[in-house]
TITIBA-415949 format. One record per residue: residue number from 1; residue in one letter; chain; x, y, z of N, C-alpha, C, O, CB in turn. Coordinates in nm, 4 decimals, padded with zeros to 6 digits. Each point is the difference from the previous one (the first is absolute). Last residue first. Glycine has a CB too. Layout:
<num NUM residu A chaine A n_u X n_v Y n_w Z ca_u X ca_v Y ca_w Z c_u X c_v Y c_w Z o_u X o_v Y o_w Z cb_u X cb_v Y cb_w Z>
...
//
This chain:
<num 81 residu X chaine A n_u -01.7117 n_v -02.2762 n_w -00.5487 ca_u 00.0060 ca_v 00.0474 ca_w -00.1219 c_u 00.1386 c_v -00.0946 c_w -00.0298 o_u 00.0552 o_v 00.0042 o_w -00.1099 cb_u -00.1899 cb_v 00.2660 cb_w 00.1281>
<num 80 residu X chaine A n_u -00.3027 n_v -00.2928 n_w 00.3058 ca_u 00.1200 ca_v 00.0019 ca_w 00.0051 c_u 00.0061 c_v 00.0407 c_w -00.1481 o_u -00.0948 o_v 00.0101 o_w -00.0779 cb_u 00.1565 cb_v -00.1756 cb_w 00.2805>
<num 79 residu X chaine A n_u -00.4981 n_v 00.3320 n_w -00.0863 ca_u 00.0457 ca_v -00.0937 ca_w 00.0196 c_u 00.1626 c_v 00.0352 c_w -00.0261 o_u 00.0422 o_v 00.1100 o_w -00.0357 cb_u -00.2769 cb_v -00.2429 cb_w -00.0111>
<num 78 residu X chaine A n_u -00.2362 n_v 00.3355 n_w 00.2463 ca_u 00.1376 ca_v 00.0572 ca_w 00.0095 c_u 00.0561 c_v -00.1310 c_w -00.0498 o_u -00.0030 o_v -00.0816 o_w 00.0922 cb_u 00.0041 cb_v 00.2728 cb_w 00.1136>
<num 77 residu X chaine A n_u -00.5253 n_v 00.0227 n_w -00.1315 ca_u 00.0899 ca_v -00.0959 ca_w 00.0375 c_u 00.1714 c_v 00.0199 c_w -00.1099 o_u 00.0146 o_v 00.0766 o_w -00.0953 cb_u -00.2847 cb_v -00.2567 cb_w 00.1797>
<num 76 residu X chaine A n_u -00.1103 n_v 00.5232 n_w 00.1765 ca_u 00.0460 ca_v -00.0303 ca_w -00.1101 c_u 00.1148 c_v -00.1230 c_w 00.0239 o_u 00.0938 o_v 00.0012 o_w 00.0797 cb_u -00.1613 cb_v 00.2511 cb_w -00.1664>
<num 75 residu X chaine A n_u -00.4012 n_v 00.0441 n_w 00.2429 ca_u 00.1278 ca_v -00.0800 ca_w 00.0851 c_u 00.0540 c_v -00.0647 c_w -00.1173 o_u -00.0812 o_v -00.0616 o_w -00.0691 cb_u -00.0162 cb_v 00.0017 cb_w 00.3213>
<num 74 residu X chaine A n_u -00.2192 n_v 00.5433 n_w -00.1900 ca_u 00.0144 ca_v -00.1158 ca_w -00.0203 c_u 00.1394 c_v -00.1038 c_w -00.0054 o_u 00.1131 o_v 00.0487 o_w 00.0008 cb_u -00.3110 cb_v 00.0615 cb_w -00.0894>
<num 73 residu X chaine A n_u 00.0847 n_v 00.3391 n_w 00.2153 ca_u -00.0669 ca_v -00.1197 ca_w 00.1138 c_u 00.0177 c_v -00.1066 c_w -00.0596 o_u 00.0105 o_v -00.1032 o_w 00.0663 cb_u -00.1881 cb_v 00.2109 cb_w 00.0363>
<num 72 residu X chaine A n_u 00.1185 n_v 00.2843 n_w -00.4022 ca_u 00.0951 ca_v 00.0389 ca_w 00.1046 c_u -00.1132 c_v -00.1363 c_w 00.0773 o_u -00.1211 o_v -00.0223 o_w -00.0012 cb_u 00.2488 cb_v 00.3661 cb_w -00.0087>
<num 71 residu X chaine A n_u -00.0806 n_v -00.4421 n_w -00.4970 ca_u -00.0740 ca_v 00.0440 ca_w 00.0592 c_u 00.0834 c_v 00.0305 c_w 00.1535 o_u 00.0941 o_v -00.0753 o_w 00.0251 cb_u -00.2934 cb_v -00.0417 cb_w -00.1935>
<num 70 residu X chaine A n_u 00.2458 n_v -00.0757 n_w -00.3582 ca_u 00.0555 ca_v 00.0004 ca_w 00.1333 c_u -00.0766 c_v 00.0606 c_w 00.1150 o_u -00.0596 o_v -00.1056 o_w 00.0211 cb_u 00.2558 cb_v 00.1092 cb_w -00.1424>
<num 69 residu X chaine A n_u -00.1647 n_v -00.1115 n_w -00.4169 ca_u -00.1158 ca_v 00.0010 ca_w 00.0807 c_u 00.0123 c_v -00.0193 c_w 00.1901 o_u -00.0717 o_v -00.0639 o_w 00.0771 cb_u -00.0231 cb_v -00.0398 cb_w -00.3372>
<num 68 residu X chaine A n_u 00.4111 n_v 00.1126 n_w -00.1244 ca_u 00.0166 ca_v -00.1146 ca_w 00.0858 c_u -00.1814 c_v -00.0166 c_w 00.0771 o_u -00.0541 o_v -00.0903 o_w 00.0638 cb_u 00.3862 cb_v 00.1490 cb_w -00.0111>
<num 67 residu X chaine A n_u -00.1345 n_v 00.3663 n_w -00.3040 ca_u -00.0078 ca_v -00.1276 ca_w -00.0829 c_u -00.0362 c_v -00.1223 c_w 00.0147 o_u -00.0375 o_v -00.0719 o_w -00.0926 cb_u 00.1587 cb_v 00.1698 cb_w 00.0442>
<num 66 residu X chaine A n_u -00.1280 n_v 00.2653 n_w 00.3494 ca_u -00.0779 ca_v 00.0289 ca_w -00.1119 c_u -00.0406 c_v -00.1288 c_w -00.0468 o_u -00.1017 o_v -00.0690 o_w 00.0070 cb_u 00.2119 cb_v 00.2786 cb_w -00.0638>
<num 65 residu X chaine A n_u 00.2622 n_v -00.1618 n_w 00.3041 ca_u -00.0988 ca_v -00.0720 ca_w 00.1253 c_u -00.1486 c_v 00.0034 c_w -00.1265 o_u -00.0813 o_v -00.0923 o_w -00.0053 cb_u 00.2036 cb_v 00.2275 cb_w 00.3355>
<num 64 residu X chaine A n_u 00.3218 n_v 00.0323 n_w -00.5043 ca_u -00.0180 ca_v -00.1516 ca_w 00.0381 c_u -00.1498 c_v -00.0355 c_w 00.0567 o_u -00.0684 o_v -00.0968 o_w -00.0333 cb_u 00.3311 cb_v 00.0927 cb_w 00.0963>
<num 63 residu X chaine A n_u -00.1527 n_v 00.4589 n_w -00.1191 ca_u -00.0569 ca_v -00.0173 ca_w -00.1011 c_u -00.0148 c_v -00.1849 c_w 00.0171 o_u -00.1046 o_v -00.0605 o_w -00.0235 cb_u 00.2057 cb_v 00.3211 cb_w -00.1200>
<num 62 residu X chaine A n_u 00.0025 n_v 00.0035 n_w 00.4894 ca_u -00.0998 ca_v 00.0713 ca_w -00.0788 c_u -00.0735 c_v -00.1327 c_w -00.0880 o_u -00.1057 o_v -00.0628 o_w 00.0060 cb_u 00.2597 cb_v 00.3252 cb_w -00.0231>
<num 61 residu X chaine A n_u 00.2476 n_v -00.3900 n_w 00.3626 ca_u -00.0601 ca_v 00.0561 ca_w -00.1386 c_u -00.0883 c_v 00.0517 c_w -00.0372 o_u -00.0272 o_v -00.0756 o_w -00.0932 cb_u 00.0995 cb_v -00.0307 cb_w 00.0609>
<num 60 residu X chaine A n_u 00.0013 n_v -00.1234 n_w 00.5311 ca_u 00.0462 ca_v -00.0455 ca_w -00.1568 c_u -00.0387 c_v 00.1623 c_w -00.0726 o_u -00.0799 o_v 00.0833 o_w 00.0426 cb_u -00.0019 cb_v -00.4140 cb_w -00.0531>
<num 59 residu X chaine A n_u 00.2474 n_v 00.1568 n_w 00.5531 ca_u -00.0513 ca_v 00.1265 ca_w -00.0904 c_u -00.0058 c_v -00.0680 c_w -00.1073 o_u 00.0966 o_v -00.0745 o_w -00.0170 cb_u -00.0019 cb_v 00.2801 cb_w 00.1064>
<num 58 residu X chaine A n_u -00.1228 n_v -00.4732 n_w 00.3451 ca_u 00.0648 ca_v 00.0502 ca_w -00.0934 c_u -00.0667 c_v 00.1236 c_w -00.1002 o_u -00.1173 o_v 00.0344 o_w -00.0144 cb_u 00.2188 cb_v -00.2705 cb_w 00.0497>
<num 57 residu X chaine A n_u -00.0884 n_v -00.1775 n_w 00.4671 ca_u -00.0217 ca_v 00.0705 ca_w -00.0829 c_u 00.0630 c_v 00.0752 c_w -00.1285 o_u 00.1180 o_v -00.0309 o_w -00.0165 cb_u -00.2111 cb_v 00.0019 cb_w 00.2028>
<num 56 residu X chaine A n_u 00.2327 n_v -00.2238 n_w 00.1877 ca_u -00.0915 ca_v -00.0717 ca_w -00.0529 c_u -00.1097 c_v 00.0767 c_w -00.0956 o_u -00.0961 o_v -00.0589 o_w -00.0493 cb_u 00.1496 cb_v -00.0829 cb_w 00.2531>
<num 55 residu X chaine A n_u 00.3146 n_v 00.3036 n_w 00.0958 ca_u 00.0773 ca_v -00.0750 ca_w -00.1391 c_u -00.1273 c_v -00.0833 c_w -00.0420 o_u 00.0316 o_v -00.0782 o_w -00.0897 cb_u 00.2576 cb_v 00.0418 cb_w 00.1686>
<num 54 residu X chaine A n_u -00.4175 n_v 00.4844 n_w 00.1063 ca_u 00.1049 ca_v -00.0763 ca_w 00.0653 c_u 00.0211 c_v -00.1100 c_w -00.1536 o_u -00.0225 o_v 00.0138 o_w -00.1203 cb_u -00.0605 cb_v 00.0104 cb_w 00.4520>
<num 53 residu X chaine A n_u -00.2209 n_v 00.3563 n_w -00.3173 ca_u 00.0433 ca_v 00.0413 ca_w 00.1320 c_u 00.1261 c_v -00.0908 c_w 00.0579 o_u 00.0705 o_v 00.0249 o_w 00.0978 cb_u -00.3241 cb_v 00.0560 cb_w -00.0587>
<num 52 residu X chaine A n_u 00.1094 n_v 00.1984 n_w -00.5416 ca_u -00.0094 ca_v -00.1573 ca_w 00.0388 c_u 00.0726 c_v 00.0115 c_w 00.1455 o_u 00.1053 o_v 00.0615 o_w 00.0165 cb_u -00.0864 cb_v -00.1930 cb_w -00.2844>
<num 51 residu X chaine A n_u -00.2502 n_v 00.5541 n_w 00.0188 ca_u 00.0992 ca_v -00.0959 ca_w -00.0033 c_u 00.0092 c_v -00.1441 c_w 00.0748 o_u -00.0956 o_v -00.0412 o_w 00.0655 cb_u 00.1822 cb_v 00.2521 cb_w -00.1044>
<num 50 residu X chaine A n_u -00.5475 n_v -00.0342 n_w -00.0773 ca_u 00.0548 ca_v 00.0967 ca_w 00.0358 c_u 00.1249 c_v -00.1195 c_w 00.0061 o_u -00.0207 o_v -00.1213 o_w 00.0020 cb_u -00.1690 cb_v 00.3361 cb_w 00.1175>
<num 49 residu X chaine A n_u -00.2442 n_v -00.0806 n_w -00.4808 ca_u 00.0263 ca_v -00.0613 ca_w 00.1892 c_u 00.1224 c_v 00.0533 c_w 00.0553 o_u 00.0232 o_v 00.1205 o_w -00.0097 cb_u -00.1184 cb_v -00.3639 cb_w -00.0198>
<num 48 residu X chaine A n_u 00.0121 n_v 00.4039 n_w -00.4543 ca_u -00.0930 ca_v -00.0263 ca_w 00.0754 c_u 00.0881 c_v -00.1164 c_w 00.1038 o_u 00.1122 o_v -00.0490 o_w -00.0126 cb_u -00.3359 cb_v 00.1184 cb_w -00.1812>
<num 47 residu X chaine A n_u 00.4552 n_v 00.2071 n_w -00.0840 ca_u -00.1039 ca_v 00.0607 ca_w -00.0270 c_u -00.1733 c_v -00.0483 c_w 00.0743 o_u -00.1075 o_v 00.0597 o_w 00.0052 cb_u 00.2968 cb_v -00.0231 cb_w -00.2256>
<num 46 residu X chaine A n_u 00.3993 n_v 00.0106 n_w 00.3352 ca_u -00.0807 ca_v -00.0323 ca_w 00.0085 c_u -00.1404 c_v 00.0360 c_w -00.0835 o_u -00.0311 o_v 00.1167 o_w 00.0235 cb_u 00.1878 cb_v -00.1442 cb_w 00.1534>
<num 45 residu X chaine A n_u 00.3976 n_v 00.0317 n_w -00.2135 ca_u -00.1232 ca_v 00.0854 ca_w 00.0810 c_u -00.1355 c_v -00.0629 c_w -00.0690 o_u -00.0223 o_v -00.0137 o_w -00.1203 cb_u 00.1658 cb_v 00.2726 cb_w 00.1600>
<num 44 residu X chaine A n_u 00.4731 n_v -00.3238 n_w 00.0053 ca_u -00.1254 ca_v -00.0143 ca_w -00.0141 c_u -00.1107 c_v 00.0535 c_w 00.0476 o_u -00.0019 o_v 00.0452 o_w 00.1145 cb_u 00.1007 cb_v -00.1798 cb_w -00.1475>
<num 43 residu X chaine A n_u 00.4025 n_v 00.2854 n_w -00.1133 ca_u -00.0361 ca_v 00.0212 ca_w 00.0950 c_u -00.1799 c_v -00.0811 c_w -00.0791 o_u -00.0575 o_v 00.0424 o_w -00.1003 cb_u 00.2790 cb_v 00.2109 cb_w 00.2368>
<num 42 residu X chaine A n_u 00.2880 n_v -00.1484 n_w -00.2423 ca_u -00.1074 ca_v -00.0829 ca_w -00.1452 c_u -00.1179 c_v -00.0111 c_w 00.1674 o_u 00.0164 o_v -00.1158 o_w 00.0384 cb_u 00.1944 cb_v -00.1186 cb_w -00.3289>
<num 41 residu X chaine A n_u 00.1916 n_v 00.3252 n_w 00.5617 ca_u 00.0095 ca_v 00.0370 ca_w -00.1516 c_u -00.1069 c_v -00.0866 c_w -00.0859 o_u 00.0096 o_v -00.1227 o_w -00.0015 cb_u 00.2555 cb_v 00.1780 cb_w 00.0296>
<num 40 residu X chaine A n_u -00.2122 n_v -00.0252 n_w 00.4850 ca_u 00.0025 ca_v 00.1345 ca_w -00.0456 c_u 00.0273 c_v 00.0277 c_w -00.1731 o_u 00.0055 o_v 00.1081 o_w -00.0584 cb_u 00.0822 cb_v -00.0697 cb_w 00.3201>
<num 39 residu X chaine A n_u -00.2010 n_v -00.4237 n_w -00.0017 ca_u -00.0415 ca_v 00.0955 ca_w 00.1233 c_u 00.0545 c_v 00.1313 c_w -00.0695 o_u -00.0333 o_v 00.1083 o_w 00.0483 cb_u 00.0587 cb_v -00.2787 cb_w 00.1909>
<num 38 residu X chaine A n_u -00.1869 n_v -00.3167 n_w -00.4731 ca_u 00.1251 ca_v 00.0493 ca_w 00.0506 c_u -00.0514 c_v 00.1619 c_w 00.0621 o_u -00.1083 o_v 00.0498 o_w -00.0306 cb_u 00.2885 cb_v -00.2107 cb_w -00.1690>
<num 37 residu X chaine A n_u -00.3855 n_v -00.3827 n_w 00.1296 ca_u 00.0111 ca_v 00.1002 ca_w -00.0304 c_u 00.1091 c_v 00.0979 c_w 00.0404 o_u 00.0822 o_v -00.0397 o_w 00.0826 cb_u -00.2848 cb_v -00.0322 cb_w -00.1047>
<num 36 residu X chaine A n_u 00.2368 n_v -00.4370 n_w -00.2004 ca_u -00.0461 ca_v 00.0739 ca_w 00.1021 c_u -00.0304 c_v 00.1561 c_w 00.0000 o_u 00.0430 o_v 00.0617 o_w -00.0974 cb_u 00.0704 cb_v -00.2421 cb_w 00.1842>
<num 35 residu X chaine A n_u -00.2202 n_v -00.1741 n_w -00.4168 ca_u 00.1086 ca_v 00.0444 ca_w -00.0080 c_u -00.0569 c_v 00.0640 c_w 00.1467 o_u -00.1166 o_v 00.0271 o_w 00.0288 cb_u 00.2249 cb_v -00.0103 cb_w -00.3145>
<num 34 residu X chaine A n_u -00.2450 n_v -00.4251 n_w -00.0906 ca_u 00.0118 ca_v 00.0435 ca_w 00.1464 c_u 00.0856 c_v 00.0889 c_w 00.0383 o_u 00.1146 o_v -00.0449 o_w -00.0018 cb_u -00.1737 cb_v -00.1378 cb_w 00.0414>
<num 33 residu X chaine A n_u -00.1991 n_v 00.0077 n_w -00.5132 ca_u 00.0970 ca_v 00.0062 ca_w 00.0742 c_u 00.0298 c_v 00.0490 c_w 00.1205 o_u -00.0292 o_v 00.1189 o_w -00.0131 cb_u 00.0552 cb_v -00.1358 cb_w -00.1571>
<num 32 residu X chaine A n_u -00.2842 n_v -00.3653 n_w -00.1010 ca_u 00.0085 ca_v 00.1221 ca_w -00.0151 c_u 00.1363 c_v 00.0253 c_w 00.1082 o_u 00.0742 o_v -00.0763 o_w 00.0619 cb_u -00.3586 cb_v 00.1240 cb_w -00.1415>
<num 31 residu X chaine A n_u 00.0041 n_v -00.4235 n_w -00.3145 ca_u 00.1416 ca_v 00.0710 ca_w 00.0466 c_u -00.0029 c_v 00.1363 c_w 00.1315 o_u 00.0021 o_v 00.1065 o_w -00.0617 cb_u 00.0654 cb_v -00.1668 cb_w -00.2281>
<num 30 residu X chaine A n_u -00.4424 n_v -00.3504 n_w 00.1320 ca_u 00.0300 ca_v 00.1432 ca_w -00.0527 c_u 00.1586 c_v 00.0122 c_w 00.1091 o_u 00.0295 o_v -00.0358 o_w 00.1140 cb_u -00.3516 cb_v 00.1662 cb_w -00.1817>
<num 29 residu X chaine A n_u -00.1186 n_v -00.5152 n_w -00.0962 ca_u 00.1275 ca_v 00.0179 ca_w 00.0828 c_u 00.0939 c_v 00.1568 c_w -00.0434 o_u 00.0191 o_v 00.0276 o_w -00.1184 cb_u -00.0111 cb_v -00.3365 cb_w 00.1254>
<num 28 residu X chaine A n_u -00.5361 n_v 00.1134 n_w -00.0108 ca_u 00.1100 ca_v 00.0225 ca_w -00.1444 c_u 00.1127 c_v 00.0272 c_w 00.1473 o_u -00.0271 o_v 00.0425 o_w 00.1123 cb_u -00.1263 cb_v 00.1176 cb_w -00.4240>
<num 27 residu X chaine A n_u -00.3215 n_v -00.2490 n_w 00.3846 ca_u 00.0752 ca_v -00.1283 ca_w 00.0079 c_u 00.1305 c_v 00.0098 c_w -00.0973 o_u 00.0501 o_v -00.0903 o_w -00.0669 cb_u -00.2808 cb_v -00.0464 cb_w 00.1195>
<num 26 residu X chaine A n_u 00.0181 n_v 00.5731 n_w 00.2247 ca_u -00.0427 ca_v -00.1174 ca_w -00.0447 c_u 00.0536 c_v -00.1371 c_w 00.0078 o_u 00.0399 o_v -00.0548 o_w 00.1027 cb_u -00.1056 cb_v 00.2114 cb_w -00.2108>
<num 25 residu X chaine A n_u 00.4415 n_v 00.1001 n_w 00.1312 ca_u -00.1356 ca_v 00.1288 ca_w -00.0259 c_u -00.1070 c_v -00.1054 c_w -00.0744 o_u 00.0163 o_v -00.0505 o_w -00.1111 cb_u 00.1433 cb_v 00.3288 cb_w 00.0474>
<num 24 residu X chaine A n_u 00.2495 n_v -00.3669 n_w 00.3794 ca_u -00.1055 ca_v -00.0297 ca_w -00.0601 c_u -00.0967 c_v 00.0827 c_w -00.0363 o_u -00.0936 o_v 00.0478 o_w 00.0642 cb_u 00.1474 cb_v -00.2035 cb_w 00.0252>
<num 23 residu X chaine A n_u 00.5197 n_v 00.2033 n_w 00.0111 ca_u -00.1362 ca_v -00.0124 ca_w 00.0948 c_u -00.0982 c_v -00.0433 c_w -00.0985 o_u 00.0501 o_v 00.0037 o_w -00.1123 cb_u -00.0071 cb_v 00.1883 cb_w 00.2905>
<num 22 residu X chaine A n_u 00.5296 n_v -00.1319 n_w -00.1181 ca_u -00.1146 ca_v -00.1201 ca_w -00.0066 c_u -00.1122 c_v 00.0325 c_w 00.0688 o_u -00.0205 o_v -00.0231 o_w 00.1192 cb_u 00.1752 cb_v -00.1455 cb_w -00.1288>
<num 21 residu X chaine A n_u 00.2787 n_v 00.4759 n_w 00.0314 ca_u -00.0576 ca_v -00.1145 ca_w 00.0461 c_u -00.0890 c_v -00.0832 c_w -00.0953 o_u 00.0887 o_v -00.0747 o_w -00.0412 cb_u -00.0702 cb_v 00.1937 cb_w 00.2456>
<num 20 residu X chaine A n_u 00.4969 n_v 00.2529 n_w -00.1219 ca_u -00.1891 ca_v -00.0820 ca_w -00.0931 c_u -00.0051 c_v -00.1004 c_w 00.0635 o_u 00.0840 o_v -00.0764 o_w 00.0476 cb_u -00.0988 cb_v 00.1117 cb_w -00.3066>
<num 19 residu X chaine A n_u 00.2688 n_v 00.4230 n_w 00.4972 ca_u 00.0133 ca_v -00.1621 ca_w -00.1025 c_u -00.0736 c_v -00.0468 c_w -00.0674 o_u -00.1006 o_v 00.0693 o_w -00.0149 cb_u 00.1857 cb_v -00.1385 cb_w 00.1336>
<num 18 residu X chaine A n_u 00.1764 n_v 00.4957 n_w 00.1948 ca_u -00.0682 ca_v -00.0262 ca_w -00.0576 c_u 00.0186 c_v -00.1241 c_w -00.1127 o_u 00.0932 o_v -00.0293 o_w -00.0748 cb_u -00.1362 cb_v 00.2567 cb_w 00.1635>
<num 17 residu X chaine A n_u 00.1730 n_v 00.1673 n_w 00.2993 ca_u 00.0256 ca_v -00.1418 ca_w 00.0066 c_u -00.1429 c_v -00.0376 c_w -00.1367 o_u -00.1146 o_v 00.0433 o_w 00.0112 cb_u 00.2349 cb_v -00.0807 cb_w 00.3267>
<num 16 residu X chaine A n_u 00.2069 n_v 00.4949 n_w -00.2334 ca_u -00.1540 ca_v -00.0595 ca_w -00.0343 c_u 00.0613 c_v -00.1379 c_w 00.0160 o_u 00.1167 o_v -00.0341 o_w -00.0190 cb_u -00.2655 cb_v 00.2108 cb_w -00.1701>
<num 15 residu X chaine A n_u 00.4127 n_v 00.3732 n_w 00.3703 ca_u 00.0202 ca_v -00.1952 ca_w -00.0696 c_u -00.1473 c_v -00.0323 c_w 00.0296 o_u -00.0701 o_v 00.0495 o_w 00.0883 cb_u 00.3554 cb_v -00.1668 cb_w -00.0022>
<num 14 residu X chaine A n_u -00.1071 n_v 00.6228 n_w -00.2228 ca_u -00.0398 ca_v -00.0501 ca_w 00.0770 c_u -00.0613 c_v -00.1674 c_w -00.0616 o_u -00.0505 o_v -00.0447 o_w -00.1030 cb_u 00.0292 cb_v 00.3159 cb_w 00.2209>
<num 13 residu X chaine A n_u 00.2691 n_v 00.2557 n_w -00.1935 ca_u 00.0326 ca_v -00.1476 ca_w -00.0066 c_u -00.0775 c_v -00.0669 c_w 00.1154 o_u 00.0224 o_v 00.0247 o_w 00.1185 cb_u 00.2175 cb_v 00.0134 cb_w -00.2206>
<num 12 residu X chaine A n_u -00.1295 n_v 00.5062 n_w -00.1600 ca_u -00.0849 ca_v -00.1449 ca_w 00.1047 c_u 00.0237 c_v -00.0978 c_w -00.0384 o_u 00.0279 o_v -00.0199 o_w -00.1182 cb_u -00.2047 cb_v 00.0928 cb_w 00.1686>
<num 11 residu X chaine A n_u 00.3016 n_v 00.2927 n_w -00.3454 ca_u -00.0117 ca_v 00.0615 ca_w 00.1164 c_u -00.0610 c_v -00.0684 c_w 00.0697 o_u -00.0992 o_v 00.0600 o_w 00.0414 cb_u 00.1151 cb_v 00.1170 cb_w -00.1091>
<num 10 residu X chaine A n_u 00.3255 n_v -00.2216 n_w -00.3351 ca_u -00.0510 ca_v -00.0954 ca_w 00.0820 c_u -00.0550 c_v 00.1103 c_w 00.1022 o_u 00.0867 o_v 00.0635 o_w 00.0601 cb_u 00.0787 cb_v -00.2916 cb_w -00.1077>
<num 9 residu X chaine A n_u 00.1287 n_v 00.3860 n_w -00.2754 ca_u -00.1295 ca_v -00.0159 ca_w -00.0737 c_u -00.1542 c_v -00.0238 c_w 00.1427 o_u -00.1077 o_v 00.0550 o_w 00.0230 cb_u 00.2951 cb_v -00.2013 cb_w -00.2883>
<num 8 residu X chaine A n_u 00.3534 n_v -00.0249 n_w 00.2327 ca_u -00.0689 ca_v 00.1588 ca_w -00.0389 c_u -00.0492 c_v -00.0506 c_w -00.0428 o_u 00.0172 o_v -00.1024 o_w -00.0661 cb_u 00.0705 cb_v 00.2767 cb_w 00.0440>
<num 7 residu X chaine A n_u 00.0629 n_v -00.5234 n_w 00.3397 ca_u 00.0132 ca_v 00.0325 ca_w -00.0849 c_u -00.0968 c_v 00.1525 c_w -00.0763 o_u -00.1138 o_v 00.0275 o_w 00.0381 cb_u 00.2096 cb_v -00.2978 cb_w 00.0011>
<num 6 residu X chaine A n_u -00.0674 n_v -00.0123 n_w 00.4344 ca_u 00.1179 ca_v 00.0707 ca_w -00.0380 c_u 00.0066 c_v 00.0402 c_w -00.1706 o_u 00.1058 o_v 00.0592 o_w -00.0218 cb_u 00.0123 cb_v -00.1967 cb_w 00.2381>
<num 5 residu X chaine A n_u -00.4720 n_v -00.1346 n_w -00.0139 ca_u -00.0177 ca_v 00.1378 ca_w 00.0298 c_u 00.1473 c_v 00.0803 c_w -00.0183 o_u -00.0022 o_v 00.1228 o_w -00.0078 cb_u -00.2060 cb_v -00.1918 cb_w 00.1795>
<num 4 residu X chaine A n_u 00.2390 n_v -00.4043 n_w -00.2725 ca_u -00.1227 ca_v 00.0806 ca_w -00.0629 c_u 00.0161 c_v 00.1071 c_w 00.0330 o_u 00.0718 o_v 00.0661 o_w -00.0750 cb_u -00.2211 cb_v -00.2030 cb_w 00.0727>
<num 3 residu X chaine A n_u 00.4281 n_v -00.0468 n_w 00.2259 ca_u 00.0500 ca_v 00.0374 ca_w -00.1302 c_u -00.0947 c_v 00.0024 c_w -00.0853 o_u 00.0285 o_v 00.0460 o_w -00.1106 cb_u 00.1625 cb_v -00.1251 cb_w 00.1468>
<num 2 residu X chaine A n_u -00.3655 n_v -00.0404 n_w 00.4053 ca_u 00.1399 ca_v 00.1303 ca_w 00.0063 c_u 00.0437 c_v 00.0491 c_w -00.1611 o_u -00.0037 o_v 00.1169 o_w -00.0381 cb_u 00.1401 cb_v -00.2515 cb_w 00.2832>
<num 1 residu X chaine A n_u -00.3990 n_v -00.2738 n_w -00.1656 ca_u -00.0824 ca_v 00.1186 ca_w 00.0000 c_u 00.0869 c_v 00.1251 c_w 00.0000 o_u -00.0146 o_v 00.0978 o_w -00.0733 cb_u -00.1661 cb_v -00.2232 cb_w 00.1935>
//
């Protein structure tokens, strides 16, 4: 992270943990991706409910949850990848 933020140009640096999983949209198997959130850069916001309170929960997509017919509450199964 040091020699990130050590280079011109660079005004922040901040580390994401992020992976794909395996979820079911329906009975179609879909790619998605998991990225944590971050506290001061590409900053998330909400348009309905509210951030996720612990690890059994999650934020999706606008547009995924759209596609997926997702709904806030609803419980999404998760396979290995």
């Amino acid at each position: 992270m040091d020699c990130i933020r050590a280079l011109d140009g660079v005004k922040d640096v901040e580390p994401v943990w992020q992976t794909a999983a395996n979820a079911y949209i329906g009975d179609e198997k879909q790619v998605i991706n998991i990225i944590t959130a971050t506290e001061r850069i590409n900053l998330v916001s909400t348009i309905e409910g509210r951030m996720p309170k612990d690890a059994s929960e999650c934020a999706i997509e606008q547009t995924i949850a759209g596609e997926a017919g997702w709904k806030i509450g609803d419980e999404i199964e998760w396979a290995e990848m």
